[in-house]
Structures are given as structure tokens and as C-alpha cells.
C-alpha distance (Angstrom), angle and dihedral (degrees) to the residues before:
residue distance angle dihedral
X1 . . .
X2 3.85 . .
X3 3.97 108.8 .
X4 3.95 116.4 -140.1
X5 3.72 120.1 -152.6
X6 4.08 97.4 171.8
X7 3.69 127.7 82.3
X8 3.60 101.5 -145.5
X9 4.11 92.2 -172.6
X10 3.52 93.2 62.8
X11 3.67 103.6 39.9
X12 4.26 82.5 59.3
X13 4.09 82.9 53.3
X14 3.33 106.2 46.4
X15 3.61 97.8 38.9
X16 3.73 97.4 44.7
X17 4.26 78.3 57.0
X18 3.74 92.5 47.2
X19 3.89 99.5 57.7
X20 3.86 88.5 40.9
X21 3.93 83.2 58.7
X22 3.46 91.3 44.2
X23 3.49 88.7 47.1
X24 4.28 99.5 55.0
X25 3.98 91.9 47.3
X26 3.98 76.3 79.9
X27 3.52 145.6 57.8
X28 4.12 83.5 -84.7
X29 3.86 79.2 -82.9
X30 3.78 116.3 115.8
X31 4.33 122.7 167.6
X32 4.05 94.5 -163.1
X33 3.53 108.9 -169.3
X34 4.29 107.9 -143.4
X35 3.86 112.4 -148.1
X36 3.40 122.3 -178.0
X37 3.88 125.8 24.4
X38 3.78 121.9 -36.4
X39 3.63 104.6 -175.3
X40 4.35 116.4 35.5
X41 3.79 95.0 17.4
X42 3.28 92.8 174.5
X43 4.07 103.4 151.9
X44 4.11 83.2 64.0
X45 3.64 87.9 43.8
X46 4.26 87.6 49.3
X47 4.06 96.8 45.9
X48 4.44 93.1 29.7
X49 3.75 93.8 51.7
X50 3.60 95.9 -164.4
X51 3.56 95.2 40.0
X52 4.01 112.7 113.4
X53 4.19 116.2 -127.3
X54 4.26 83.2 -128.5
X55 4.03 94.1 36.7
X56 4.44 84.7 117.5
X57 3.47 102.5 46.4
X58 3.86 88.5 44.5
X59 3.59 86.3 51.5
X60 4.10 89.7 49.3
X61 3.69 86.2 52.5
X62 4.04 101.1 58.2
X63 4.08 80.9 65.0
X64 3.79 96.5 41.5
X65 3.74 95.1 132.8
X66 3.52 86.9 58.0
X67 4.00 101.5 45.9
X68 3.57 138.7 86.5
X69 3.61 118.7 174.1
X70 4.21 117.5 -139.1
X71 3.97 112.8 -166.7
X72 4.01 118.3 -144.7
X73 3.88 113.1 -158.1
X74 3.83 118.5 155.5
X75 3.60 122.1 -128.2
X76 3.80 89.4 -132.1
X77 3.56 90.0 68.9
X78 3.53 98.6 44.7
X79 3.91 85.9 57.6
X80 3.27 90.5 46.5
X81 3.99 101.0 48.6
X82 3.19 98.6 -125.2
X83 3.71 130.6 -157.1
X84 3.73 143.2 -141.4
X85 3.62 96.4 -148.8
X86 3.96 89.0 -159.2
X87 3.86 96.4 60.7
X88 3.78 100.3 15.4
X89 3.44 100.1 -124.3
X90 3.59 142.4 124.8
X91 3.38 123.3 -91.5
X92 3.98 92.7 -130.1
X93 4.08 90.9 37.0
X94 4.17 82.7 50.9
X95 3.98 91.6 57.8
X96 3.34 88.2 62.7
X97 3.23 97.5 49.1
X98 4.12 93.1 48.8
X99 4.02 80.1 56.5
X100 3.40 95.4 47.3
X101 3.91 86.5 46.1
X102 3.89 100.9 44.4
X103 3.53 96.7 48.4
X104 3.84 88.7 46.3
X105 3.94 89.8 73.2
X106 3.39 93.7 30.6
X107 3.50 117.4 -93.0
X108 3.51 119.9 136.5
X109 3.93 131.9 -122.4
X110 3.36 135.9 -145.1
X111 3.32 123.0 -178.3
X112 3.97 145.3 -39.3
X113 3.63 120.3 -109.1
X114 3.79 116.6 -147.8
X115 4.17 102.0 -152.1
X116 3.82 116.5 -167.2
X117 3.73 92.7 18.2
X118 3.64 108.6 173.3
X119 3.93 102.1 160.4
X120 3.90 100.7 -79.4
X121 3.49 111.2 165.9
X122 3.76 99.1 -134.1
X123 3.64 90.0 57.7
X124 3.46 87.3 45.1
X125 3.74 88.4 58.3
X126 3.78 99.8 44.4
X127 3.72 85.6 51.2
X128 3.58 100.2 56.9
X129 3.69 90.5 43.0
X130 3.69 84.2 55.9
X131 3.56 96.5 49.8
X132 3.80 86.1 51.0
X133 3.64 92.8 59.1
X134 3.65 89.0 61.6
X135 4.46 87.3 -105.3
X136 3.76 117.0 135.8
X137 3.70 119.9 -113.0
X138 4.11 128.7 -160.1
X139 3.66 128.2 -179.8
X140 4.06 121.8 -135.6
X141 3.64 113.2 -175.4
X142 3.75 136.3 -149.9
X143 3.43 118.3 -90.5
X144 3.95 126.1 -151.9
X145 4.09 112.1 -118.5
X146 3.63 92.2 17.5
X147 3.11 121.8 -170.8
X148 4.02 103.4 15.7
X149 3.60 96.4 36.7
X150 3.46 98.2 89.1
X151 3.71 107.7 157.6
X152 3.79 86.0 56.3
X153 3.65 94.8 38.0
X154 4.39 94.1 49.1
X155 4.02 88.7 52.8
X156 3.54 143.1 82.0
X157 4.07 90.2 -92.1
X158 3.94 84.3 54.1
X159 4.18 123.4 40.6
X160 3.56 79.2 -16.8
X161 3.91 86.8 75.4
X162 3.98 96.2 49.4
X163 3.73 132.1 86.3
X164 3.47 122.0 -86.8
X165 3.91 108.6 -122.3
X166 3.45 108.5 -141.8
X167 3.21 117.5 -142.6
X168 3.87 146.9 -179.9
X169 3.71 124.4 -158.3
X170 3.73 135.8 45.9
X171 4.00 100.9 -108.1
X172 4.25 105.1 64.8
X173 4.01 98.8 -178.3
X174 4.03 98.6 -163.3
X175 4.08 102.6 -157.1
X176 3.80 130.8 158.3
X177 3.86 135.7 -168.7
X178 4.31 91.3 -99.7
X179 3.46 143.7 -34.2
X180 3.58 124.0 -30.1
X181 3.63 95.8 26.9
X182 4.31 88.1 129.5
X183 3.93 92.8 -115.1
X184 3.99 82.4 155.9
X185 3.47 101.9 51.1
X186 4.09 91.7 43.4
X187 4.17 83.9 57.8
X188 3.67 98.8 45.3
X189 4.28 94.0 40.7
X190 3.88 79.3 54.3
X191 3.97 98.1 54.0
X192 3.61 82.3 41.6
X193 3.60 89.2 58.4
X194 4.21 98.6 27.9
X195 4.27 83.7 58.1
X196 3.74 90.9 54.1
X197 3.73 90.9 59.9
X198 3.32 99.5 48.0
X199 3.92 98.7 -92.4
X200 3.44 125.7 135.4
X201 3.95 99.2 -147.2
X202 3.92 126.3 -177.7
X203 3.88 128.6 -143.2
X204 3.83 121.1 -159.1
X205 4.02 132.2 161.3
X206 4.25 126.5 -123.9
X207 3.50 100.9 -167.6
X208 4.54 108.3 147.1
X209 4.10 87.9 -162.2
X210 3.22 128.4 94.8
X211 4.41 88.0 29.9
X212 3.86 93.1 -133.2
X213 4.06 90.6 -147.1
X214 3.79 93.3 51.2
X215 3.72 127.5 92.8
X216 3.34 119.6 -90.2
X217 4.06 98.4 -110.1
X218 3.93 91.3 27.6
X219 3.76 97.4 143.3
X220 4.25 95.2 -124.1
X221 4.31 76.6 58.5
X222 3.73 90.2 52.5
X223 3.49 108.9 39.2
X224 4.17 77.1 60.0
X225 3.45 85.5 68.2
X226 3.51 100.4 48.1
X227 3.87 88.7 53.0
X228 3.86 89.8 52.7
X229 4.40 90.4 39.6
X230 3.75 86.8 124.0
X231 4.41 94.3 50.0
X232 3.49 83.3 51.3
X233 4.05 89.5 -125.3
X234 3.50 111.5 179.2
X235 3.79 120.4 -171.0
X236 3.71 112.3 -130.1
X237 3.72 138.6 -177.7
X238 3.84 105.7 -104.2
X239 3.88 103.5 -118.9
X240 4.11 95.1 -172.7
X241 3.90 91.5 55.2
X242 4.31 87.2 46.5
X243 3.82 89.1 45.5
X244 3.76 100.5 47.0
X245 3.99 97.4 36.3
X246 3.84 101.0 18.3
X247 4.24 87.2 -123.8
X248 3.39 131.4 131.9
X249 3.77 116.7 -121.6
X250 4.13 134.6 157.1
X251 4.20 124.4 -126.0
X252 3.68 140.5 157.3
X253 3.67 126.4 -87.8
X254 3.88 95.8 -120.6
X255 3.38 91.9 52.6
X256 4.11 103.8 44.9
X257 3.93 75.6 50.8
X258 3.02 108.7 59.6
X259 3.71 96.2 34.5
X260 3.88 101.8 98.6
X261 4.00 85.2 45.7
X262 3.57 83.9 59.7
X263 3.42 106.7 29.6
X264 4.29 79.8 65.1
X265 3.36 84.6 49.6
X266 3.88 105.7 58.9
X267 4.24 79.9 38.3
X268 3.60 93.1 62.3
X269 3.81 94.0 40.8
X270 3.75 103.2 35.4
X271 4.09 103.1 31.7
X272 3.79 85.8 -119.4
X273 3.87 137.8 17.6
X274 3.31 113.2 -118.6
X275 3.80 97.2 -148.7
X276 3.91 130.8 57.1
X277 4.14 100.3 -157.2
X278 3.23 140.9 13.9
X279 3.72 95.2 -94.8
X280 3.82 85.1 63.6
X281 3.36 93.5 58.5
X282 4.29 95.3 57.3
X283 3.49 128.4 78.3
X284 3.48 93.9 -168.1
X285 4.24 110.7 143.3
X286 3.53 102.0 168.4
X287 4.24 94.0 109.8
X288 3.80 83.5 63.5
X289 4.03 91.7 60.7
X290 3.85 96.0 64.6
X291 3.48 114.7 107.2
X292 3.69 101.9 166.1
X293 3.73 113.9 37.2
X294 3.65 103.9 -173.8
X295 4.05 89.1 58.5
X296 3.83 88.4 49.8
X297 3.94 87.5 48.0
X298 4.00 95.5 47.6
X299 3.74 95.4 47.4
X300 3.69 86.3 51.5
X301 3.62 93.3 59.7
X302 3.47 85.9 51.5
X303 3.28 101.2 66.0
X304 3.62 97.6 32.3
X305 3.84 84.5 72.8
X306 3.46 91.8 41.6
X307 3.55 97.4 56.1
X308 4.03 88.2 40.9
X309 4.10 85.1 64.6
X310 4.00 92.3 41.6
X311 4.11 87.1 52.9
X312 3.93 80.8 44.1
X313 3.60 101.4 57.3
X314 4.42 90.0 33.5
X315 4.05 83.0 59.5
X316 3.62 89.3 51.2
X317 4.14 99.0 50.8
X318 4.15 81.4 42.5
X319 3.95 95.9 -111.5
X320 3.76 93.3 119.7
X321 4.31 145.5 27.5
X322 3.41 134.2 -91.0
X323 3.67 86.7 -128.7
X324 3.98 98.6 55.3
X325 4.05 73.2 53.9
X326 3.66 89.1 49.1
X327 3.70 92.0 38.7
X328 4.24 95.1 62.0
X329 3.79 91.2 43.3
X330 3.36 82.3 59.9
X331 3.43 95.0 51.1
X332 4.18 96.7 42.4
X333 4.21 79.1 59.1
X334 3.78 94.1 52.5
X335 4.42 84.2 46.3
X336 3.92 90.5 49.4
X337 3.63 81.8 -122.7
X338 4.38 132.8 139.2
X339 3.67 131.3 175.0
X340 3.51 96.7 -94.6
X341 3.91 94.5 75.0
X342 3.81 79.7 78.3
X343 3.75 100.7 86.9
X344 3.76 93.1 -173.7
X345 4.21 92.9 64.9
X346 4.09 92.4 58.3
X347 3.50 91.1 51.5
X348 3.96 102.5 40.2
X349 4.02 84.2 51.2
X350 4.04 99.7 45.8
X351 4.02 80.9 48.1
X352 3.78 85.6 50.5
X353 4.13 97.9 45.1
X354 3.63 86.5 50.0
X355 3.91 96.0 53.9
X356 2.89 103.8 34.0
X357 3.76 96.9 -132.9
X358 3.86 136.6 67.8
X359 3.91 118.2 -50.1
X360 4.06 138.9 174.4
X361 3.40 135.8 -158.6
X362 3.86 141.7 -151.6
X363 3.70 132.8 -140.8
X364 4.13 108.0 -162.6
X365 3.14 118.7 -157.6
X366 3.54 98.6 -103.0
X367 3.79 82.0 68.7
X368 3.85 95.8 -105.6
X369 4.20 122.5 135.2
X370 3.56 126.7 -129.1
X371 3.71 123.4 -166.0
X372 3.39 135.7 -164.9
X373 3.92 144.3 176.1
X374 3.74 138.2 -157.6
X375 3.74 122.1 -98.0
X376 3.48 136.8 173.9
X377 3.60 88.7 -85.6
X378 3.51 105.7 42.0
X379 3.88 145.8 28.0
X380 3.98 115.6 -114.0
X381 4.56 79.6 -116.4
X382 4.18 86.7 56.4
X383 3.53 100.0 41.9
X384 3.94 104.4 44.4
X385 3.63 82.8 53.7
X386 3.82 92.3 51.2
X387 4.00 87.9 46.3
X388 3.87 91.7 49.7
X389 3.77 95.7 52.2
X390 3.64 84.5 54.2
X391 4.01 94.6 57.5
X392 3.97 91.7 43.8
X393 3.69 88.9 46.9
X394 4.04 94.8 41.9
X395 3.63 84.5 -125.9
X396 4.00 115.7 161.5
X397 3.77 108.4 -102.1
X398 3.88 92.8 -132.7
X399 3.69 95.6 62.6
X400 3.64 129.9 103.6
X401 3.57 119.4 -119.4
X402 3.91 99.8 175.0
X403 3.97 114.9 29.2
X404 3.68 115.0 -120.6
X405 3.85 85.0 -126.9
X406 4.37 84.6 62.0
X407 4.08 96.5 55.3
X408 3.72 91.4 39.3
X409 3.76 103.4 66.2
X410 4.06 86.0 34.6
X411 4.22 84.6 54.4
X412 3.77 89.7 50.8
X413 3.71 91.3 47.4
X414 3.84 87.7 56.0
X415 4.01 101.4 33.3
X416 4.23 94.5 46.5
X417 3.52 107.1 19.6
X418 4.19 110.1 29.8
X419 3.16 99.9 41.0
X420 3.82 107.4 -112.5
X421 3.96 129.9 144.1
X422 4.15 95.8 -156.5
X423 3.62 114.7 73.7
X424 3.82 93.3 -169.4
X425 3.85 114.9 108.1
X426 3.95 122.8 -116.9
X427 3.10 124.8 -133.3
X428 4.10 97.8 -93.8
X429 3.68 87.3 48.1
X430 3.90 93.7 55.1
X431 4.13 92.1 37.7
X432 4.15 82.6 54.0
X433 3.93 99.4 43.8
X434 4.25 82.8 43.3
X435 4.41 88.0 52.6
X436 4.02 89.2 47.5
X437 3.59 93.2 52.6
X438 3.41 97.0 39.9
X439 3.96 86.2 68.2
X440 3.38 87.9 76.8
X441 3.47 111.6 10.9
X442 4.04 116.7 78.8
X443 3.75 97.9 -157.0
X444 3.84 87.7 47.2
X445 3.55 90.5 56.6
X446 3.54 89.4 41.4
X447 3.78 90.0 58.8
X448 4.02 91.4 39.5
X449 4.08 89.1 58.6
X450 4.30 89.8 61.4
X451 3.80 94.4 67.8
X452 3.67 97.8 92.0
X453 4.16 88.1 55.2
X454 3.86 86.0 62.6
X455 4.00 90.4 72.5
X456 3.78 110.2 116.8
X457 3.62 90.2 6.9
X458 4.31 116.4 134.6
X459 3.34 125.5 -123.6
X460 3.71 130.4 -176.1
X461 4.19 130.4 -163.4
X462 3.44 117.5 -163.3
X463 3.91 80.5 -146.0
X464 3.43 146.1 50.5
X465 3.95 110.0 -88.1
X466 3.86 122.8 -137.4
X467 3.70 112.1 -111.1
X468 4.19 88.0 -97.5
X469 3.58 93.0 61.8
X470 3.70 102.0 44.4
X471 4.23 90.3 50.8
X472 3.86 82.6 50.7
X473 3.17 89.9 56.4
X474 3.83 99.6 47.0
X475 3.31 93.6 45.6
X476 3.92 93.6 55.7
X477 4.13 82.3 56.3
X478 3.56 84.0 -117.3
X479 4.29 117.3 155.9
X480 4.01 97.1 -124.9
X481 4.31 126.4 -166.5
X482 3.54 125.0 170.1
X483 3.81 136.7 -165.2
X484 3.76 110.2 -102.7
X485 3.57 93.6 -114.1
X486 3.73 134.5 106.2
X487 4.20 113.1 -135.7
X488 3.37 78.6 -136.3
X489 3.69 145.9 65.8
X490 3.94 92.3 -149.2
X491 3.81 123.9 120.6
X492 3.71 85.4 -140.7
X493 3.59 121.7 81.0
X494 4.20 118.8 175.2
């Protein structure tokens, strides 16, 4: 059974009461800059077992009255198409989604904030079609020696240039569809801005990863790393916070360097700064949710190796380095860790040797494997999912769940008609032929009601997976690895 080590109640108290905190050191004014995911955290979720994918938005939502949301996307990335590579999306498509999404439960947006706006026409586009669906746009523009200039930056040739973001309530949650986005520079050109009229605004950071009260090479700390291998994040101890209050506490590079940089800047804006490190600055309480430590630190592992075969297989298809590969090898060394503490891998590649051809296998949550192989029939994806329905619902392993005479008009529908070389049936196609027959078939629909049980479950392919398979697989909530290694010998890989 899956052990939990996070209490996901009190992490929603706590930190609900930390950001209202935050919130009275200032003139009820607070620009919070959200790192990390809001909605479908599920890397906290993975390494905080416990921990609920939509634990901060829930959070955000016990001080709705008090929040507005302001999304940061840079215009350079809208130019550029840019893609979350975990949703496959478009940075400019996913701000509309995050509206879509934040009004949804009820929080309300503002506006959008165009950062580095320097007249591209695709930003130009997305903006009017913004402004057409009745959202509020503002401009922020590049500015030259950014972010060490300060002089020039904390003037009216710096923030001073930008558009004020007006704003409403006393909670402004800055978020942005990934990295890079300029969440920081929207927050401090709005104190810039909030000072000049009289206001005196606050800035603070909610960012879960690195867990500031952690050790340094705690495993939740480094499996943060691994997820960020190709940012080159490394986790660092936070030498302001040890010289001003003579504790220990953990941070990330770009942020202990950048602090004095900033620090100056919140000086020149503000007066004073109210914080003296980096730690300061974060409101982060998750490290004071964990109630079982050696759950938190197992789970880490986990994923550490999973995201060591994910950087594996990204190095192969040329979307990342041999060094962020390099980088969480290092990191599995420092956590005492190798592949083989996945138990799914062993068993997907014995199925493999013994076939001859691609396999997968399952690890339920009851800690039992399922194998399976491909056929002519089915892919090794569809049919280890067939054979673990069967175990959940104590169905006989010889029995049919899909007739042979099902798949083989849905194969000829795909061979002759749509175009496709591989007669095999993903994993939709099998999970569709299983739903019609389960209409009418009681042990179908017997099989059909386990699919929620494979949430959190592991699977391994001793393959890559076409695209299909792998968003199956997400979808189901299930923890997927693959082999870097295409079936094929193809350069082309759909």
C-alpha cells in the first residue's frame, strides 16, 4: 500500500495563515510571486505523498475575497511558440487555459501582463485577442542592463517605462505558464509604481522547491533538482539567512544570486528591504506538513529515477543535454540510489528478453507486477493494461475481454482506411473497444470499473511509447518510464 508522509489539511492551514501574515507586514498590499505549478502539481504530489495535485489553488481560494490573479508570459515566447512539454501546449494557448481554470473555482483575474514586449506580432495578436475577450492587457518592456543595472532599472527609463497594472484587492498572485515568464520583474515594476502613489506595497516569493527547512541533500530537495536538470538549478545552502540569523536553511542558486541585486532593488524602491536572505523573502510552509520523513524520502527516490529515464529518453529525441543526463546521475549517486530500485524496469525487460519484442509492466498499488507483451493484436501499452484490469477485477487471466472479431474491424479501419502502417491497437483504441463491450458484456464492465485503481500506479516500457500511449498513460494518473530505445530503427518517430 502507498505510504503518505504529508498532511495535506494542515499545509492548507498554515499556509493560508502564512500569506495573511505576509500580507499585514504591508499596507494590506502584497505582489506574491507563484513559482512552480498552481493547478496539477503533481511532482509535489509524487515526492509529498499526501500532498493533493490542487492543494495551492485550494489554498488561494480560502482568501478569494482577497485575491486577484496577474499572469506573466513573455512576448519572446509567444513568438517563439513555446511549449510546456508536460501538457503540450502553448505557452499563450496555456494562459487561457489558467483563465479559464482560475475563474472556474472562483478566483478572479485581472489582467495579462506582456513582459519583454518589443512589438512582435504574435504577441501583438494574442493581445488583441485578449482584449477581445473582454481580459486586460499591459505592456512591460525590456530594459537594457537588466537585472544589475539598478539605477537604470529603479527609474523612469526602467519600471518607470512599464504599465501600471491596476489592480484591486490586497492578495496580487503573479503566475505565468513556465519559467522565464518575468513574474519578478512584473512584482518589483509594480512596487516601483505602488511607491509612487503613495502605497506601501510588499513583494514575497511561493516557490514549494527547494523545502527551505530541509537538508540540503534530503532526497524531496534533490529530486527538485533532477526535475529542473535542464535549468541547471542547483540547491544551495542560503548563506544570507546563515549570516544574518546563524541558521541553516536550503535555496536555489538563481535566487541566492540574484538576491543582493534585488535586495538593492527593494532598498531603492521601498527605503528599506524588509528581508535579509532569500529565505526571508519565501513563505513557503510545506517542510512543516511532513509527518513521516522516510515516506517523503522513498517517494523521492522514486522519482529521481524516474525523471533520470524521462531526461534519458528527451536526450535521445534531441530535446535535452547529455549533461542534464549527467547532472541527475550525479544526483542518484549523492541519494545512494540506481535504476534497479525501480522494480517495474527488471520486469518490463525480462518480459522483453523473453519475447523478443517490446513489453511493459505495472506495479499496483498493492505492490503486485503485471506484465505484458505485444501480439498481433495488441501493443505491449494495450495489453498490460488489459492484464491488470484482470488482477484488480480477479478476473481469470485466460479470458477474453475484447473479442478478436471487435479489434479486427477497428485494425482494418486503421490499416485500409486511416492511413496507418501498425495494426496493433493503442492504448485509447483498446480502452474504447473494452467501454463498447462492456455495454453488454458483464465481465467487460467488470474490467472497465478498475481504471480509477490504476492512479499512482508505475508502469515501465522497455521502449519508447508513441505520443498516444504516453497521454494514455498520463491521463490514467499513472507514473510512466520507458527504455531509451526506439522499437524501431526509423528516423521518424510520430
Amino acid at each position: 500500500m502507498k505510504a503518505y508522509g504529508f498532511d495535506n489539511e494542515k499545509y492548507l492551514e498554515i499556509q493560508s495563515q502564512q500569506i495573511q501574515k505576509r500580507i499585514n507586514m504591508f499596507d494590506n498590499k502584497l505582489y506574491l510571486e507563484m513559482g512552480g505549478k498552481l493547478f496539477d502539481d503533481y511532482h509535489a504530489s509524487r515526492v509529498l505523498p499526501g500532498f493533493l495535485p490542487d492543494s495551492k489553488v485550494k489554498m488561494l481560494s480560502q482568501l478569494a475575497s482577497q485575491v486577484e490573479i496577474v499572469i506573466a508570459i513573455n512576448a519572446g515566447d509567444i513568438e517563439k511558440n513555446k511549449v510546456r512539454s508536460d501538457i503540450g501546449i502553448t505557452y499563450d494557448a496555456d494562459v487561457l487555459r489558467l483563465i479559464d481554470a482560475f475563474r472556474g473555482i472562483g478566483l478572479y483575474v485581472g489582467s495579462v501582463v506582456l513582459t519583454q514586449y518589443a512589438g512582435q506580432p504574435s504577441a501583438d495578436a494574442f493581445r488583441n485577442h485578449l482584449e477581445s475577450l473582454g481580459v486586460k492587457v499591459f505592456l512591460h518592456y525590456p530594459i537594457e542592463g537588466y537585472p544589475s543595472g539598478v539605477s537604470r532599472i529603479v527609474s523612469e527609463n526602467g519600471f518607470g517605462k512599464n504599465q501600471y497594472v491596476t489592480t484591486s484587492r490586497p492578495l496580487i498572485v503573479v503566475t505565468a505558464p513556465g519559467p522565464g515568464s518575468g513574474k519578478m520583474a512584473v512584482c518589483l515594476s509594480q512596487l516601483y509604481h505602488e511607491y509612487k502613489r503613495g502605497i506601501r506595497a510588499g513583494y514575497a516569493k511561493f516557490e514549494t522547491f527547494p523545502v527551505w527547512n530541509l537538508p540540503l541533500k534530503h532526497p524531496v530537495n534533490l529530486a527538485y533538482e533532477a526535475a529542473t536538470a535542464d535549468l541547471n538549478d542547483v540547491n544551495m545552502i542560503d548563506s544570507f539567512h546563515l549570516e544574518a540569523y546563524g541558521e541553516t536553511t536550503v535555496n536555489y542558486n538563481r535566487d541566492i544570486e540574484v538576491f543582493p541585486v534585488l535586495n538593492t532593488m527593494l532598498e531603492k524602491i521601498c527605503g528599506e528591504s524588509p528581508y535579509k536572505s532569500p529565505t526571508d523573502m519565501g513563505v513557503n510552509m510545506a517542510g512543516k506538513c511532513i509527518f513521516d520523513d522516510e515516506a517523503c524520502r522513498e517517494a523521492s527516490r522514486q522519482e529521481i529515477i524516474r525523471r533520470y529515464y524521462k531526461t534519458l529518453c528527451a536526450h535521445l529525441q534531441g530535446r535535452d543535454s547529455e549533461e542534464a543526463v549527467m547532472k541527475i546521475e550525479l544526483l542518484m549517486n549523492q541519494a545512494h540510489i540506481t535504476p534497479d530500485i525501480r522494480r517495474t524496469v527488471a520486469a518490463a525487460m525480462e518480459r522483453a528478453a523473453s519475447t523478443g519484442m517490446p513489453a511493459a509492466a505495472i506495479e499496483l498499488e498493492d505492490g503486485r507486477i503485471i506484465t505484458g507483451k505485444t501480439t498481433s493484436l495488441l501493443g505491449a501499452s494495450a495489453a498490460v493494461l488489459l492484464n491488470a484490469l484482470k488482477v484488480m477485477g480477479n478476473i481469470p487471466h485466460e479470458q477474453t475481454l475484447i473479442s478478436p472479431t471487435v479489434i479486427e474491424p477497428i485494425q482494418e479501419l486503421k490499416i485500409k482506411h486511416l492511413g496507418n502502417h501498425n495494426p496493433r491497437l493503442h492504448t485509447d483504441e483498446i480502452l474504447i473497444a473494452l467501454s463498447i463491450c462492456a455495454a453488454t458484456d458483464a465481465t467487460a464492465a467488470l474490467a472497465l470499473a478498475q481504471l480509477h485503481k490504476l492512479r499512482d500506479c508505475e508502469v515501465h516500457s522497455s521502449v519508447i511509447l508513441s505520443s498516444v500511449d504516453e497521454t494514455t498513460f498520463r491521463k490514467l494518473g499513472m507514473n510512466l518510464t520507458c527504455e531509451a530505445k526506439y522499437q524501431t530503427k526509423k528516423l521518424y518517430h510520430p
